[in-house]
ZAMARGU-4260 file (C-alpha; in steps of 0.2 Angstrom, whole numbers, plus 5000, padded with zeros to 4 digits):
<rodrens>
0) 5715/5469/5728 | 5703/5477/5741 | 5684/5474/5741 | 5674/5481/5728 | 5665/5490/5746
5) 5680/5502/5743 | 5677/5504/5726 | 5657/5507/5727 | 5656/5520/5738 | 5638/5526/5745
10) 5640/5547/5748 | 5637/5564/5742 | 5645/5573/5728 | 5655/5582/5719 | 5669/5573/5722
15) 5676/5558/5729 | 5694/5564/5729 | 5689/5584/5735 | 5674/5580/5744 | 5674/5564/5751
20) 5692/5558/5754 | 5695/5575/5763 | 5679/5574/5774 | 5686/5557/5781 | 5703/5566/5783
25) 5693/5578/5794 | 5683/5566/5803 | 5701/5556/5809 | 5708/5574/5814 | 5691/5578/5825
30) 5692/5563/5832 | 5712/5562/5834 | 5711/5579/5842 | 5694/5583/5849 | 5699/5598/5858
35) 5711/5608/5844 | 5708/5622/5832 | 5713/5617/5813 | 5723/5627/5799 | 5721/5616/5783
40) 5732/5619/5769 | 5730/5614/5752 | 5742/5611/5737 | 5742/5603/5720 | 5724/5599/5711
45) 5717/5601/5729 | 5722/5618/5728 | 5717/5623/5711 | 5698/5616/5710 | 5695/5614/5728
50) 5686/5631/5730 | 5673/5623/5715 | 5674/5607/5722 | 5669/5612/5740 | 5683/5605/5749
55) 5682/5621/5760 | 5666/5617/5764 | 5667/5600/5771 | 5684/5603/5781 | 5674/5619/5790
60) 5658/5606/5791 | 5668/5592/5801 | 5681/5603/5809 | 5671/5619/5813 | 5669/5635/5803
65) 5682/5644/5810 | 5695/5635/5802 | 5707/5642/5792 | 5707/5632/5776 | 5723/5640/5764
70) 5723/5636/5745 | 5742/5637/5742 | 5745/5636/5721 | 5764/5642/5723 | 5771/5624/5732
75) 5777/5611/5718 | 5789/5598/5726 | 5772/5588/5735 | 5773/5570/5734 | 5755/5569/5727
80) 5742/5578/5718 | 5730/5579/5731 | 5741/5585/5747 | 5735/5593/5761 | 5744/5599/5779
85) 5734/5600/5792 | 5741/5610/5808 | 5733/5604/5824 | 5731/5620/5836 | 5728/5620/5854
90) 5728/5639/5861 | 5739/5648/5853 | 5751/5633/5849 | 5754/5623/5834 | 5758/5604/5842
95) 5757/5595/5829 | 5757/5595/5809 | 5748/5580/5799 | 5750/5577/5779 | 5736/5569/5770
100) 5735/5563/5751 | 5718/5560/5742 | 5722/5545/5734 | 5705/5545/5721 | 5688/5535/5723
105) 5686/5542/5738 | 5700/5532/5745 | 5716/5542/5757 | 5732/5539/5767 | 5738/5550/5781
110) 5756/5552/5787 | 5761/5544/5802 | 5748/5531/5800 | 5747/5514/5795 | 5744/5515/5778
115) 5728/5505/5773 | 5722/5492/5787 | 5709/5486/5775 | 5710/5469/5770 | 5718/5462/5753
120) 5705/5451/5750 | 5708/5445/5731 | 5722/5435/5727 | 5722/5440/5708 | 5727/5457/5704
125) 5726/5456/5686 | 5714/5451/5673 | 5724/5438/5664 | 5727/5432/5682 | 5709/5433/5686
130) 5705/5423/5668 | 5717/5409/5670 | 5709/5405/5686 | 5690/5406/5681 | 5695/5394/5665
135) 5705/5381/5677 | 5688/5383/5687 | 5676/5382/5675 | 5667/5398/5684 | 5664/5417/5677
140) 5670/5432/5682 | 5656/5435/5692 | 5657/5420/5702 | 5676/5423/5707 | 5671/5439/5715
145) 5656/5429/5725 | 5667/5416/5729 | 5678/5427/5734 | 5668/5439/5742 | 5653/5428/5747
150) 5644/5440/5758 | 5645/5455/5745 | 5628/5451/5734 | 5616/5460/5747 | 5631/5475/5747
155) 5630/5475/5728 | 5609/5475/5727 | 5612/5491/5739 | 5624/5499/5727 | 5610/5496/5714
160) 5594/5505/5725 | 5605/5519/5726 | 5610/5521/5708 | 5593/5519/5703 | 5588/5531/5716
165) 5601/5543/5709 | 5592/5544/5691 | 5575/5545/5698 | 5580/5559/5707 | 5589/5567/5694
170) 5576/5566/5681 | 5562/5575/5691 | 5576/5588/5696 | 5573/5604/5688 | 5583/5622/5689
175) 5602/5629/5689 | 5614/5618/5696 | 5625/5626/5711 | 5643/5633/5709 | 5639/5652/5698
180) 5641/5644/5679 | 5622/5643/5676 | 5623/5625/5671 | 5603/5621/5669 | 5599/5604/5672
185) 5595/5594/5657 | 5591/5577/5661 | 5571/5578/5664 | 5569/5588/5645 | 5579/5576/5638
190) 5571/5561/5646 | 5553/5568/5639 | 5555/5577/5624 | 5551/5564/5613 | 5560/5568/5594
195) 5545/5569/5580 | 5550/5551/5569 | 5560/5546/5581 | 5570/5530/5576 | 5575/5518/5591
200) 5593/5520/5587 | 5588/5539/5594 | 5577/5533/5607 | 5590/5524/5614 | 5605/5538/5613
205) 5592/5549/5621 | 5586/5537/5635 | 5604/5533/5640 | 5610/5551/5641 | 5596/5557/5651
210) 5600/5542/5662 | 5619/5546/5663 | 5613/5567/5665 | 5601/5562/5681 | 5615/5556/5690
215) 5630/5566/5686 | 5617/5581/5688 | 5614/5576/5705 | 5633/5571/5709 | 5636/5592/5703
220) 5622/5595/5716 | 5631/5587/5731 | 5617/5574/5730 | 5620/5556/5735 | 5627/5544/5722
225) 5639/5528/5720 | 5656/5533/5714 | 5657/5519/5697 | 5673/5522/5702 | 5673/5540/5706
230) 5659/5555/5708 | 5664/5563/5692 | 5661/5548/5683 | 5647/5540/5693 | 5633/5542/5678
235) 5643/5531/5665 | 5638/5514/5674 | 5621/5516/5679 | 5615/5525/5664 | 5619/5509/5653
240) 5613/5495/5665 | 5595/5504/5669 | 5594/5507/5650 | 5598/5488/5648 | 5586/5484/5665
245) 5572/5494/5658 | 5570/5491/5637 | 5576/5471/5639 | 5569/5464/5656 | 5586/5459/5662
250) 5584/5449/5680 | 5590/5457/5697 | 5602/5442/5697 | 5611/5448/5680 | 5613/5466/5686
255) 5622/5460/5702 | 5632/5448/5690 | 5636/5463/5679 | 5640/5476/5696 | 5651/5461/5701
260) 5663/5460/5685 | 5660/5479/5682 | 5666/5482/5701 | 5682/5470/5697 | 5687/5478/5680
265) 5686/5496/5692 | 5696/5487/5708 | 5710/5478/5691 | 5713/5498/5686 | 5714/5506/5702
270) 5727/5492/5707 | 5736/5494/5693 | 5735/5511/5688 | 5724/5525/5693 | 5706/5531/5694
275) 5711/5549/5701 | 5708/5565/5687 | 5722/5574/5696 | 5735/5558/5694 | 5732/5554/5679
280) 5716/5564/5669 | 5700/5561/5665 | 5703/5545/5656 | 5705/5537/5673 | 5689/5542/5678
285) 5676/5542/5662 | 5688/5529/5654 | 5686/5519/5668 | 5668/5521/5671 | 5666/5516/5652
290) 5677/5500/5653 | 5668/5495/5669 | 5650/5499/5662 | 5656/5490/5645 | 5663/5474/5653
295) 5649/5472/5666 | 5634/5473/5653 | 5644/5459/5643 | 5643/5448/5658 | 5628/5453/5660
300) 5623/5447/5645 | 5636/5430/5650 | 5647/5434/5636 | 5664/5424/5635 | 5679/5430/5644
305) 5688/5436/5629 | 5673/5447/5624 | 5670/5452/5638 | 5691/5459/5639 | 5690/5465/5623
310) 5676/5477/5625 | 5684/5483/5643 | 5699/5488/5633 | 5691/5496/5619 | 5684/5508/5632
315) 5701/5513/5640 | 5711/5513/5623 | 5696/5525/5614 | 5698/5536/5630 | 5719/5538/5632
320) 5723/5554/5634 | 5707/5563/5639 | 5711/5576/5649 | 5703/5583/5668 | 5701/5599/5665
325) 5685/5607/5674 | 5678/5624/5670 | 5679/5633/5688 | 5683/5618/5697 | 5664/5613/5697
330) 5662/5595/5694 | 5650/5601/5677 | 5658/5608/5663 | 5662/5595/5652 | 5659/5581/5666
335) 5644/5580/5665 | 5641/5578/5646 | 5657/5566/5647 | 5645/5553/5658 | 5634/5552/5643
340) 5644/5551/5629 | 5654/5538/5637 | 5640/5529/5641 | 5634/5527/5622 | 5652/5521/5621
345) 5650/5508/5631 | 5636/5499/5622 | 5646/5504/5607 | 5660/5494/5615 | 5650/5478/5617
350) 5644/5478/5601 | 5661/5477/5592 | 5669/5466/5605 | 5655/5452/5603 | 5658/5453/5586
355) 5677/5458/5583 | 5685/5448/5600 | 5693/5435/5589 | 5703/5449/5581 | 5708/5457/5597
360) 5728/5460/5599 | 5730/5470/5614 | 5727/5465/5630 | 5717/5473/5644 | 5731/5474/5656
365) 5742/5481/5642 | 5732/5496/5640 | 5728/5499/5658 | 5747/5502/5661 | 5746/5513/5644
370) 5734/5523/5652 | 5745/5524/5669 | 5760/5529/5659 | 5750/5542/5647 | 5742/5550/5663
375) 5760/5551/5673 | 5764/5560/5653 | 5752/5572/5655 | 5754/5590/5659 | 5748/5591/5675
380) 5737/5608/5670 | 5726/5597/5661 | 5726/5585/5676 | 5710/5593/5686 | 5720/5609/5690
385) 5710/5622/5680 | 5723/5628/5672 | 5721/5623/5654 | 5710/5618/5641 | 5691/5620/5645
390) 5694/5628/5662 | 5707/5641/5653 | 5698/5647/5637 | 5680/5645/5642 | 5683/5660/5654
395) 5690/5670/5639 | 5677/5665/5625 | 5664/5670/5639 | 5672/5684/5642 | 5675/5691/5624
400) 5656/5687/5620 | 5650/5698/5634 | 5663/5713/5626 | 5654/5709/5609 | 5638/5710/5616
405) 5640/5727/5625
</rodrens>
């Protein structure tokens, strides 16, 4: 598996597989071809929400605003999801054609090029793997990514400044939030409006959704976040953790404990499966986010190795089948709303596993390749495509409320 450096990612939103990946696509063509002119063609999910998701915008950003950028919905037979063609023009000439895939998590492979020159850097590419090792070792999960990755802890402290930046930001943010829906901001009114009698069980639910709204409110507004382990997604994590670093006190050494194993539970899924909405749904992104947000607050807490599986696999298995299915492409209908509500599933998640792990029959592994086979199942109109579900029928029950009201 790869360091957790690919799988916290430091940049700006929407989206780390229509935003990022193809801005780093760009970047190697401007670079590979200084001189040429650029018609970029999209297909597949970039195609269908890349106009929302901005992917027009960052290709004409890196390679110049006079490129031609084509959103082609007709072409079916493409290797992957997230396909593009780039033709390289010089003059009048096209000399050379490049194919690119946004591979999810910001992560991308070009044609013709070798394929990742990253190093593998952990030998374990599954949990059980992973477990077997740290109880021959006597260690936690935590310290099997250290001693793996010794030089990663002031990467991680980095991850966690930015994250916390992230909610700052988002809950002083007020206003509508780009893209033409009229999505109002939420996270400062729900951080300050105090319920009248309000119990600590809603004090809670309504700290950790204003936490989980700041960030995915400014991931919606192209603001800078961490994918955890993508930008749609990237409010589950750090909602739960500053929730858990503000109300109990927890150490800065715990949190980086907690990133650690949340950061290997992520890296254990996109090995083995997928963390891309358009490969296999939202439940590789928000079901992702919650097992890696559930599973590092149990070692955060040092809770044993089979607590801390079973409440990573609660997450996945309580999210299989949720579908990517964004109202006009735009990275905030039901996105955002899904950050918080999978991040009170995540504490939910922890509690059950500390006390229910005994009785636990399926594995984490297991249910990470029955979230990789239920995504490859799934239609791909409800695979961040627009063309289904929430994206489809919220444009005709907006519609038919405006004929009623005129």
């Amino acid at each position: 598996m790869k360091s957790l450096r690919e799988l916290y990612q430091i940049g700006c939103g929407p989206s780390s597989s229509h935003t990022m990946a193809p801005q780093k696509i760009a970047l190697f063509l401007k670079e590979k071809y200084p001189n040429a002119k650029f018609r970029i063609r999209l297909y597949g999910s970039l195609a269908y929400t890349g106009k929302g998701h901005g992917t027009d915008t960052v290709l004409k950003k890196v390679l110049g605003e006079n490129t031609e950028v084509v959103f082609d919905h007709d072409k079916k037979d493409i290797p992957h999801p997230n396909t593009l063609d780039a033709e390289v023009i010089e003059g009048n000439t096209v000399v050379a054609c490049r194919r690119a895939y946004s591979l999810g998590g910001g992560a991308f492979r070009i044609e013709g090029e070798p394929e990742d020159t990253s190093p593998q850097v952990y030998g374990c590419a599954s949990f059980s793997q992973i477990k077997q090792y740290c109880m021959e070792n006597d260690i936690r999960l935590s310290d099997y990514v250290f001693r793996t990755e010794p030089d990663i802890e002031d990467y991680l402290e980095t991850v966690w400044d930015r994250m916390v930046d992230a909610i700052k930001r988002g809950l002083n943010a007020e206003g509508v939030l780009p893209g033409g829906l009229e999505v109002q901001r939420k996270a400062k009114f729900l951080y300050s409006q105090r319920h009248i009698d309000e119990s600590p069980e809603t004090r809670e639910n309504r700290m950790v959704c204003s936490y989980a709204f700041a960030v995915a409110e400014e991931n919606a507004a192209g603001g800078v976040i961490v994918t955890a382990p993508t930008c749609g997604s990237s409010g589950v994590l750090p909602a739960v953790f500053y929730y858990v670093h503000k109300t109990r006190n927890v150490s800065k050494e715990a949190i980086l404990r907690g990133l650690a194993v949340a950061g290997l539970i992520g890296n254990i899924i996109k090995t083995n499966a997928s963390v891309s909405g358009a490969e296999c749904g939202c439940q590789a992104e928000i079901g992702s986010a919650c097992a890696m947000a559930a599973g590092g607050l149990a070692e955060m807490f040092e809770l044993g190795y089979d607590q801390i599986e079973y409440a990573t696999e609660i997450c996945i298995e309580h999210h299989l089948g949720l579908t990517c299915d964004p109202v006009a492409g735009l990275v905030q209908i039901p996105c955002i709303e899904r950050n918080a509500v999978a991040a009170m599933r995540a504490l939910n998640a922890l509690s059950l596993a500390d006390f229910l792990f005994s009785t636990r029959t399926v594995s984490l592994d297991t249910i990470i390749e029955v979230m990789y086979e239920t995504g490859k199942d799934l239609s791909s109109r409800y695979r961040e495509t627009s063309e289904a579900g929430m994206a489809k029928l919220y444009t005709r029950s907006d519609k038919k409320k405006k004929s009623d009201r005129s």
